[in-house]
DRENPA-3360 file (N, C-alpha, C; in nm, 2 decimals, always signed):
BEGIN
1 = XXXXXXXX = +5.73/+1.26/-0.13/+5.61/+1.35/-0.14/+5.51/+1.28/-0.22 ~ +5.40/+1.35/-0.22/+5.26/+1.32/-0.28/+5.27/+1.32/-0.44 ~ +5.24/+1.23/-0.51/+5.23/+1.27/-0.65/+5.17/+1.35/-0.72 ~ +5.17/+1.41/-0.79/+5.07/+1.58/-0.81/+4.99/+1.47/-0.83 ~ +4.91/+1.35/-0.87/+4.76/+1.36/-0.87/+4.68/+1.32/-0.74 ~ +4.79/+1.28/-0.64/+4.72/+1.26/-0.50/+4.73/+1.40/-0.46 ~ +4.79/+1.50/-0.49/+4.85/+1.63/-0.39/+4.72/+1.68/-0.42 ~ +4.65/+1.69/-0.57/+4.54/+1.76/-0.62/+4.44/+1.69/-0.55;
9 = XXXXXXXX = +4.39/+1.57/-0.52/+4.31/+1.51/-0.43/+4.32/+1.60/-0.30 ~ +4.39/+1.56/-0.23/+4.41/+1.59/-0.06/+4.41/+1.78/-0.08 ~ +4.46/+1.84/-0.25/+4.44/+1.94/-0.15/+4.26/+2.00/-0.19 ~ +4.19/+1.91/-0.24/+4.04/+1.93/-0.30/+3.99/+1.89/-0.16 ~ +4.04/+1.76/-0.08/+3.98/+1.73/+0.04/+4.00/+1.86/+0.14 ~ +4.08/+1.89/+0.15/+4.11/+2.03/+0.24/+4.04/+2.13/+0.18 ~ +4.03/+2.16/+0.14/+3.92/+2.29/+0.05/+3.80/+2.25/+0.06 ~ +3.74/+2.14/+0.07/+3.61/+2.08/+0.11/+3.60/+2.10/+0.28;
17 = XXXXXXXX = +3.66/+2.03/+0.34/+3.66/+2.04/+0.48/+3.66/+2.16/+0.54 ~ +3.76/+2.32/+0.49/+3.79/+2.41/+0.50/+3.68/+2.47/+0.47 ~ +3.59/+2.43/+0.39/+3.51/+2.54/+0.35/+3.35/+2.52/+0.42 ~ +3.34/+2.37/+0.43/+3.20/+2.32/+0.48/+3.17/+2.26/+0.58 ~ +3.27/+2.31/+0.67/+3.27/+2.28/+0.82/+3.29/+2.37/+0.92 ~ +3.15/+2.35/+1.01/+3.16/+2.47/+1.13/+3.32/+2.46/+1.18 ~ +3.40/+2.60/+1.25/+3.46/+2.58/+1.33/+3.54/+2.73/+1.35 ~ +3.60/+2.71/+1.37/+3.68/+2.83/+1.38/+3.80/+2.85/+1.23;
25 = XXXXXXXX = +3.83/+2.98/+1.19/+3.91/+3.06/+1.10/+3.99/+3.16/+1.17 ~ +4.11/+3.14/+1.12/+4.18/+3.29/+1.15/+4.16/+3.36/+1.27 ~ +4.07/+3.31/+1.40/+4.06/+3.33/+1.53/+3.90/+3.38/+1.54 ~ +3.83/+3.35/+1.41/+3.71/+3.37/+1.44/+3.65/+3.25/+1.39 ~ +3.48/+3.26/+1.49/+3.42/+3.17/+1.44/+3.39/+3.13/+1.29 ~ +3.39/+2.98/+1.26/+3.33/+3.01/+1.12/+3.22/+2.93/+1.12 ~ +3.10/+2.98/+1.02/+2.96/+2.91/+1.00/+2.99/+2.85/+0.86 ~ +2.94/+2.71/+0.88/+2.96/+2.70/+0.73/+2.82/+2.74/+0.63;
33 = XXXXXXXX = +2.88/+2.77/+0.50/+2.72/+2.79/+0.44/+2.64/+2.67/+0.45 ~ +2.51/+2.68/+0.44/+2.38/+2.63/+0.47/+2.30/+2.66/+0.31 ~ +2.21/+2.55/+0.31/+2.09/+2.63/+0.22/+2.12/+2.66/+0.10 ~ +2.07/+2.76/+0.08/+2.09/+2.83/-0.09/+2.25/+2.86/-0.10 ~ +2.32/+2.88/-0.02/+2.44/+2.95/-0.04/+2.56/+2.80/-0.05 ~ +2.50/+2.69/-0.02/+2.60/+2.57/-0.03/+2.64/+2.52/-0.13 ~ +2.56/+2.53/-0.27/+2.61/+2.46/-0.38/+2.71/+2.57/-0.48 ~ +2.69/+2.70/-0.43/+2.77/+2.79/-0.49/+2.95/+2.77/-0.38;
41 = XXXXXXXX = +2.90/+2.74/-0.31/+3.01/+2.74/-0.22/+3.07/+2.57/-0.17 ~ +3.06/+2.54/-0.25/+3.14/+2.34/-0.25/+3.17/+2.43/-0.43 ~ +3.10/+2.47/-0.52/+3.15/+2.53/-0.68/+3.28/+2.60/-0.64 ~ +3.30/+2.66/-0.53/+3.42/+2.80/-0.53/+3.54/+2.69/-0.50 ~ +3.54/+2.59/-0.37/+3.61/+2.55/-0.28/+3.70/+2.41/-0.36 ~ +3.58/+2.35/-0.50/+3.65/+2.29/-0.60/+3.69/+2.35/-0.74 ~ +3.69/+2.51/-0.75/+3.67/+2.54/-0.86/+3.80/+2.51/-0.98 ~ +3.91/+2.47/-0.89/+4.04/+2.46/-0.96/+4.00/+2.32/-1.01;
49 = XXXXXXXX = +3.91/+2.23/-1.01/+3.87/+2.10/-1.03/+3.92/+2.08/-1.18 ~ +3.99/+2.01/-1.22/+4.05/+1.96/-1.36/+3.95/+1.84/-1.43 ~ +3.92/+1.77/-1.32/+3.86/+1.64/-1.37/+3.76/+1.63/-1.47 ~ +3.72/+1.50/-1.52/+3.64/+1.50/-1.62/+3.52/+1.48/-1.57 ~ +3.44/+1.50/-1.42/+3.34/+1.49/-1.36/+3.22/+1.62/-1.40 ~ +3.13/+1.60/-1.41/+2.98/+1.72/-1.48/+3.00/+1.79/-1.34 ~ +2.97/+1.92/-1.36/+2.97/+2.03/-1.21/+2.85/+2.06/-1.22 ~ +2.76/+2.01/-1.25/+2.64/+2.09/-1.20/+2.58/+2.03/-1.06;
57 = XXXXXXXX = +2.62/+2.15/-1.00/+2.57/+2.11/-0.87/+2.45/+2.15/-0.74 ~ +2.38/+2.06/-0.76/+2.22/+2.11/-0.72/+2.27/+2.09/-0.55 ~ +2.09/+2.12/-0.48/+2.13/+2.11/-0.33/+2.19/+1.98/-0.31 ~ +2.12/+1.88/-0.34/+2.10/+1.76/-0.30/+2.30/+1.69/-0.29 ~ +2.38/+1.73/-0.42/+2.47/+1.69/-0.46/+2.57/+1.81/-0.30 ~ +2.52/+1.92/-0.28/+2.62/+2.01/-0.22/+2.57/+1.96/-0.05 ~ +2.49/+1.90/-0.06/+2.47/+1.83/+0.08/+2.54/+1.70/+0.12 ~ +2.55/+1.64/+0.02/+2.58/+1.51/+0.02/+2.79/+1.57/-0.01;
65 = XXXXXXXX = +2.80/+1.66/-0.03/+2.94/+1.70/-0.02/+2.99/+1.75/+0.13 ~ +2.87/+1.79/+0.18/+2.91/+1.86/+0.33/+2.88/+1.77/+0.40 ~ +2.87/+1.62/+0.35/+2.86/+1.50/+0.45/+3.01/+1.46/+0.44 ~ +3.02/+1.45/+0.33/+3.15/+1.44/+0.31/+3.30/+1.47/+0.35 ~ +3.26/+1.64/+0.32/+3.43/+1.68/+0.41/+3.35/+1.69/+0.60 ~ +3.22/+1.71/+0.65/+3.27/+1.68/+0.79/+3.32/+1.49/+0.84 ~ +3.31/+1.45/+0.77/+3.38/+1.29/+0.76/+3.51/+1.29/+0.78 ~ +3.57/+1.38/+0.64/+3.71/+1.41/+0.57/+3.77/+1.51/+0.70;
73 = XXXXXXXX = +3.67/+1.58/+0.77/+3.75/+1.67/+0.87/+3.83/+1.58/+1.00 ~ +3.70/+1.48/+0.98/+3.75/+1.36/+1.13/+3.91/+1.28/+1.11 ~ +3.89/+1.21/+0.96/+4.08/+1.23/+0.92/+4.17/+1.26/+0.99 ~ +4.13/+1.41/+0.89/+4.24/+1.51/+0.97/+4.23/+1.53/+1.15 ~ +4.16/+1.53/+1.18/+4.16/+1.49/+1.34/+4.26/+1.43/+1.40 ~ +4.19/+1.28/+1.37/+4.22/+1.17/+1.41/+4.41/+1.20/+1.37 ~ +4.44/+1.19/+1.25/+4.62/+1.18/+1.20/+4.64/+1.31/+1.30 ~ +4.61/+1.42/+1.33/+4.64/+1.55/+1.45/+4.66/+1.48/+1.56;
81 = XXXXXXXX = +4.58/+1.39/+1.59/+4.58/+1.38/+1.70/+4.65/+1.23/+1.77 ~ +4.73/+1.17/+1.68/+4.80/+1.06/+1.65/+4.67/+0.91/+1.65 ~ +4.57/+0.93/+1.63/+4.48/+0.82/+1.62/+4.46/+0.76/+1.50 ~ +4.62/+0.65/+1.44/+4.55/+0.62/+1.28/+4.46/+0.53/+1.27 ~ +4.40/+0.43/+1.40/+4.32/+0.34/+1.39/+4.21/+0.45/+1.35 ~ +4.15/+0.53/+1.42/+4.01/+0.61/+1.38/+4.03/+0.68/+1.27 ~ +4.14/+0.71/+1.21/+4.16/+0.77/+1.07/+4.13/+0.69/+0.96 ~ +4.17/+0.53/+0.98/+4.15/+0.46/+0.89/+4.04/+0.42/+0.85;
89 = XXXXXXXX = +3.95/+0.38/+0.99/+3.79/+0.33/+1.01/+3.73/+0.47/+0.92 ~ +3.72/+0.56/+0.97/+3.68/+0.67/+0.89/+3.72/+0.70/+0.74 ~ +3.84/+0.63/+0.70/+3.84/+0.64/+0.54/+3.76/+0.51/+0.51 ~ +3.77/+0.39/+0.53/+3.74/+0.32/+0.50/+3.57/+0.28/+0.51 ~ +3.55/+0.42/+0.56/+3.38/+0.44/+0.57/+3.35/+0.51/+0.43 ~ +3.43/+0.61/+0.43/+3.43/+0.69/+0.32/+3.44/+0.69/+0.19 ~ +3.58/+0.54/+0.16/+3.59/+0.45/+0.05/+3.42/+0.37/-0.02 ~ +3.37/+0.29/+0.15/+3.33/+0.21/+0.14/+3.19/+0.34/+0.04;
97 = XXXXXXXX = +3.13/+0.48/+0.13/+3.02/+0.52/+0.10/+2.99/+0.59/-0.04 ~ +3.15/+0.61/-0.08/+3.11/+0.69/-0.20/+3.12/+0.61/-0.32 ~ +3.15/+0.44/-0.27/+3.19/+0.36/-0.38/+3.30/+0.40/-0.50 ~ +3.41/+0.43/-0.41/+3.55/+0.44/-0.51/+3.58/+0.33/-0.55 ~ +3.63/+0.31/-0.66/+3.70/+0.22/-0.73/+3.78/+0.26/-0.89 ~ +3.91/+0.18/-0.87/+3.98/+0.22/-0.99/+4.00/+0.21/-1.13 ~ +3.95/+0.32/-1.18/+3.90/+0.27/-1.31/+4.05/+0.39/-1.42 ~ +4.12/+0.32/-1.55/+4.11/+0.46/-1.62/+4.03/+0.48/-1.72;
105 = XXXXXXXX = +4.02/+0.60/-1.75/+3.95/+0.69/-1.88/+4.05/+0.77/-1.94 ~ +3.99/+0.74/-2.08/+4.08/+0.84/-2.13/+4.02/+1.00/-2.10 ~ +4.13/+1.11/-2.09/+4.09/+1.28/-2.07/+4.04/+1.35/-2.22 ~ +3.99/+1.42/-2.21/+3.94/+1.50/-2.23/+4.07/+1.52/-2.39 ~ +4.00/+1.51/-2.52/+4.08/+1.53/-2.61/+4.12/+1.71/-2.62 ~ +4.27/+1.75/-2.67/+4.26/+1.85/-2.63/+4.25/+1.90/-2.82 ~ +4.19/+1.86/-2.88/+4.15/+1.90/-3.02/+4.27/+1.92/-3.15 ~ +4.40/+1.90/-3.04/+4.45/+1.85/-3.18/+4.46/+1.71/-3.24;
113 = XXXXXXXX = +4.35/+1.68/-3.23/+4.27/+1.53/-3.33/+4.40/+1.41/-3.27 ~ +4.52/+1.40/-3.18/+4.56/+1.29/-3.17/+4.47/+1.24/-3.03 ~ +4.52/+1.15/-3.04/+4.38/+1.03/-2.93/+4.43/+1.12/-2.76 ~ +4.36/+1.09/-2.66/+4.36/+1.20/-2.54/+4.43/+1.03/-2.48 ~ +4.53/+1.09/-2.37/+4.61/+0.98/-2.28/+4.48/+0.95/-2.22 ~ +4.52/+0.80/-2.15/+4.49/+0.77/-2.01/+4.53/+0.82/-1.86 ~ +4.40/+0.85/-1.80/+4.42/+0.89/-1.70/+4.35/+0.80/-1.56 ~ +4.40/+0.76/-1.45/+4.35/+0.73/-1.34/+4.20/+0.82/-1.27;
121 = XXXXXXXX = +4.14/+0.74/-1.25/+4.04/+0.81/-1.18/+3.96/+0.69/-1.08 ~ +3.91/+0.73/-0.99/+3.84/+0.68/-0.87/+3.70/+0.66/-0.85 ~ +3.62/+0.68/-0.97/+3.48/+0.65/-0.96/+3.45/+0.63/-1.08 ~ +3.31/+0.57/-1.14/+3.24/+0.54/-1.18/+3.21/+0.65/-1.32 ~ +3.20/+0.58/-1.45/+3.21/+0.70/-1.54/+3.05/+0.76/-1.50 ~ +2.95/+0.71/-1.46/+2.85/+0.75/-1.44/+2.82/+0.78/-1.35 ~ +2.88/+0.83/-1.25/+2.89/+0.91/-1.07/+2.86/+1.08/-1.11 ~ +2.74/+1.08/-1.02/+2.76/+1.26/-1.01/+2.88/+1.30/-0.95;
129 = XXXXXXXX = +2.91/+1.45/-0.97/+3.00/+1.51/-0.94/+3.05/+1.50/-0.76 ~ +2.93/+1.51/-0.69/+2.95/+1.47/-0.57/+3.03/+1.31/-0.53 ~ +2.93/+1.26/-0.59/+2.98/+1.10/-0.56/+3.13/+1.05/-0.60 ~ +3.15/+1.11/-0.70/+3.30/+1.12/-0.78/+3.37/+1.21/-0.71 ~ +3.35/+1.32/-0.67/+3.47/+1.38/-0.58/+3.49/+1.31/-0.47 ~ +3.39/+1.29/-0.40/+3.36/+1.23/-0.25/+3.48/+1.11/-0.31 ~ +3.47/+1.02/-0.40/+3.56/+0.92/-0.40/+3.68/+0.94/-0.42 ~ +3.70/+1.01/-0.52/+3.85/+1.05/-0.56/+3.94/+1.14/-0.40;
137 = XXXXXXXX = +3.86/+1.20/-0.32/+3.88/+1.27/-0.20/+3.92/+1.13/-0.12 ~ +3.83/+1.04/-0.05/+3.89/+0.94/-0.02/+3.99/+0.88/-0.05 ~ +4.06/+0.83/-0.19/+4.07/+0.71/-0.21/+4.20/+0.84/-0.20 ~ +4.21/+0.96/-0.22/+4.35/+1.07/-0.16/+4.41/+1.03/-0.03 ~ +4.28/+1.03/+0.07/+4.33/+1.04/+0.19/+4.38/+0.89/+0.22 ~ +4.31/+0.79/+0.14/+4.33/+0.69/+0.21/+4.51/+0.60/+0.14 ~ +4.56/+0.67/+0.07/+4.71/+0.69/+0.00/+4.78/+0.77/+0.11 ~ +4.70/+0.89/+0.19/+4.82/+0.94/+0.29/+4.84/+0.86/+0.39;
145 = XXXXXXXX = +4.73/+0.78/+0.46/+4.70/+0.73/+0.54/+4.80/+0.58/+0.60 ~ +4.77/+0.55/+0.44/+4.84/+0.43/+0.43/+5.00/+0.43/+0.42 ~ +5.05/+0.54/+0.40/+5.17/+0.59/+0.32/+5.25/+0.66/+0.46 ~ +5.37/+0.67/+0.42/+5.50/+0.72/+0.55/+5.44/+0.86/+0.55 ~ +5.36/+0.93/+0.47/+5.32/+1.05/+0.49/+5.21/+1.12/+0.53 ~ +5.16/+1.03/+0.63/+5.05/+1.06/+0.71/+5.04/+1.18/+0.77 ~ +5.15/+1.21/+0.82/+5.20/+1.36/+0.86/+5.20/+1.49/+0.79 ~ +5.17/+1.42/+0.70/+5.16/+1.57/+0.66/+4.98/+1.61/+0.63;
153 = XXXXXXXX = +4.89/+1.54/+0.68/+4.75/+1.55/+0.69/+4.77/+1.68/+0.85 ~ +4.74/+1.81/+0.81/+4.74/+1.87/+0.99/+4.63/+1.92/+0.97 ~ +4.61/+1.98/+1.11/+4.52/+2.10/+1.16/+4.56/+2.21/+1.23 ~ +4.53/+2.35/+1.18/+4.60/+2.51/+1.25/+4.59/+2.45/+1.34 ~ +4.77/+2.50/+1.39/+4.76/+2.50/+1.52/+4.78/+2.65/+1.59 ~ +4.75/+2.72/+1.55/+4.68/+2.88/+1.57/+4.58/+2.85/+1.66 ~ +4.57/+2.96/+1.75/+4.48/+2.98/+1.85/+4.37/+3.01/+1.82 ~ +4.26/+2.96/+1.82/+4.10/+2.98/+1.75/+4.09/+2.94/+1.58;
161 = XXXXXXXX = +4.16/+2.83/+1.57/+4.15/+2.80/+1.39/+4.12/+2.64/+1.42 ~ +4.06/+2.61/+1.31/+4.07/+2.45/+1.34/+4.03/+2.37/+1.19 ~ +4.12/+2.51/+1.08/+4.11/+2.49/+0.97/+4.23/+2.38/+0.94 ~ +4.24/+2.30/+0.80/+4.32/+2.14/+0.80/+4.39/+2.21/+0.69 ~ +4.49/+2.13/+0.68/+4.60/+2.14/+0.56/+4.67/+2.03/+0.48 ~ +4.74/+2.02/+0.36/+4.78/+1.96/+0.36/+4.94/+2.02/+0.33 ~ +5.10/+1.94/+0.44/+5.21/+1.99/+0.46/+5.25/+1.94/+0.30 ~ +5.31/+2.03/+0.22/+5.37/+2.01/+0.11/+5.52/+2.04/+0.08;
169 = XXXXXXXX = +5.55/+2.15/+0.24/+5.67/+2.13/+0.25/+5.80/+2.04/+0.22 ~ +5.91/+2.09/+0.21/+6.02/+2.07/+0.19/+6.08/+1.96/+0.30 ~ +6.06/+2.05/+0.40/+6.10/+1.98/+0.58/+6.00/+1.92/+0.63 ~ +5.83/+1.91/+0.62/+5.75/+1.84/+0.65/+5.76/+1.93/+0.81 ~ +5.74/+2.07/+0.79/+5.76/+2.14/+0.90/+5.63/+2.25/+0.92 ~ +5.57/+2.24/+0.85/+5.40/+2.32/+0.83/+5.34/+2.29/+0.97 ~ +5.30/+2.40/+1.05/+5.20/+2.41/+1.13/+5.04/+2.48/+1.12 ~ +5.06/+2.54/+1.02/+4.95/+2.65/+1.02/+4.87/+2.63/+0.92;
177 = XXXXXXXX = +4.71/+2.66/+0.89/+4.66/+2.71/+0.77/+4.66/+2.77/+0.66 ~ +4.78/+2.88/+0.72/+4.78/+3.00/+0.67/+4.89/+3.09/+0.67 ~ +4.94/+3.19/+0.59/+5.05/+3.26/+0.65/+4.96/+3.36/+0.74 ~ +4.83/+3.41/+0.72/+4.80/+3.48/+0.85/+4.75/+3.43/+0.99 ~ +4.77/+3.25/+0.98/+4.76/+3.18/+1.15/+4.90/+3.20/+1.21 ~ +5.00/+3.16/+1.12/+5.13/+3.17/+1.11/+5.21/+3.34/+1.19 ~ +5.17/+3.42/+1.13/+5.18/+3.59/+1.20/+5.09/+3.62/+1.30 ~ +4.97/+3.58/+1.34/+4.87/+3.61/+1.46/+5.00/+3.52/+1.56;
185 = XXXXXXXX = +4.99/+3.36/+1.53/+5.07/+3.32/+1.65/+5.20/+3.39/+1.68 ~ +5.27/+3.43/+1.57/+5.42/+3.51/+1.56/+5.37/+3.61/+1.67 ~ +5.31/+3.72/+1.65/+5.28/+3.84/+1.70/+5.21/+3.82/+1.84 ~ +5.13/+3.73/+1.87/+5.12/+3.72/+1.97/+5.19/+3.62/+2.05 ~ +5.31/+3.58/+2.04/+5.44/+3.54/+2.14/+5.52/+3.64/+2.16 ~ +5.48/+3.74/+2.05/+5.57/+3.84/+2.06/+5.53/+3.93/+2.17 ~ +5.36/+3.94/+2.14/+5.38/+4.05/+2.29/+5.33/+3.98/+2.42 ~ +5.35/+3.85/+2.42/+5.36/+3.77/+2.54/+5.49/+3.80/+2.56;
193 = XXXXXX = +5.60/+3.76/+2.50/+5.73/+3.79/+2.55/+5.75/+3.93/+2.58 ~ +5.73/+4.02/+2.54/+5.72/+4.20/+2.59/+5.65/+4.23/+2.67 ~ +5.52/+4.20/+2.72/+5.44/+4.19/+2.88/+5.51/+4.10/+2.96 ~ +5.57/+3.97/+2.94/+5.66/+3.93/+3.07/+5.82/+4.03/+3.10 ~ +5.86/+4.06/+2.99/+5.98/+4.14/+3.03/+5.93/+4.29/+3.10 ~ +5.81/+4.36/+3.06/+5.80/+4.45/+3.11/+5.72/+4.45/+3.26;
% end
């Protein structure tokens, strides 16, 4: 499995992609936010964000993030769709654009006055928060990519979803987004099987 600091990557990539990409949800269309409503909504989608990166996030930063996860969406595509040559080219765009590189820093002292560990991080102490996620998101996917656990990068396979995940399972047996893509498809085999018997 993923190390919790890649798992928290890939699953910030998925919450970005999930949230700032047209497509289908849950069997309905989805719009992504636009406009005024995008920098509050890239704030919700990373809000569990731990990192030592500044969150103030203006338009310019929350546009340059919804370049990002529709990039991060093609990924997950491409590994859906068994194409790792175009999954790679596409991280390797993404490496190349957000200028990841591996640096550590020490975290964030937690004020009982002993010195704060070192921690890994993927950008530049002086990257906006976009540019710094965008990289740390990358340099996630491009560890699944490269790694026996490519598979576990999906996309719902629910009928009208084309929302992405990352499988964190046990069995590496995840199909769905969601437990409610997961019960729409249940329910509706179910009364596919009850209309052919009747």
């Amino acid at each position: 499995m993923f190390d919790s600091h890649v798992a928290l990557l890939l699953d910030h990539a998925a919450a970005l992609v999930n949230a700032l990409t047209d497509g289908e949800a849950r069997g309905r269309p989805y719009a992504a936010p636009r406009g005024a409503e995008l920098p509050s909504a890239v704030d919700t989608a990373v809000s569990h964000t731990a990192g030592s990166l500044p969150r103030a996030i203006d338009a310019a930063q929350a546009e340059y993030l919804a370049a990002t996860a529709r990039s991060m969406r093609e990924v997950f595509e491409a590994v859906q769709d068994d194409r790792p040559d175009d999954a790679a080219t596409t991280v390797n765009r993404l490496l190349r654009d957000s200028g990841a590189r591996p640096r550590l820093d020490r975290t964030a002292d937690g004020g009982g006055g002993e010195e704060a560990p070192w921690q890994l991080h993927f950008h530049g102490a002086d990257d906006s928060f976009a540019a710094g996620h965008s990289a740390a998101c990358a340099t996630g996917l491009a560890l699944a990519v490269a790694g026996s656990l490519t598979g576990r990068l999906g996309v719902c396979r629910a009928d009208r979803c084309d929302r992405v995940y990352v499988d964190t399972s046990r069995n590496a047996a995840r199909q769905f987004c969601s437990t409610a893509c997961q019960n729409r498809t249940k329910a509706a085999a179910f009364r596919a099987r009850k209309g052919a018997e009747g």
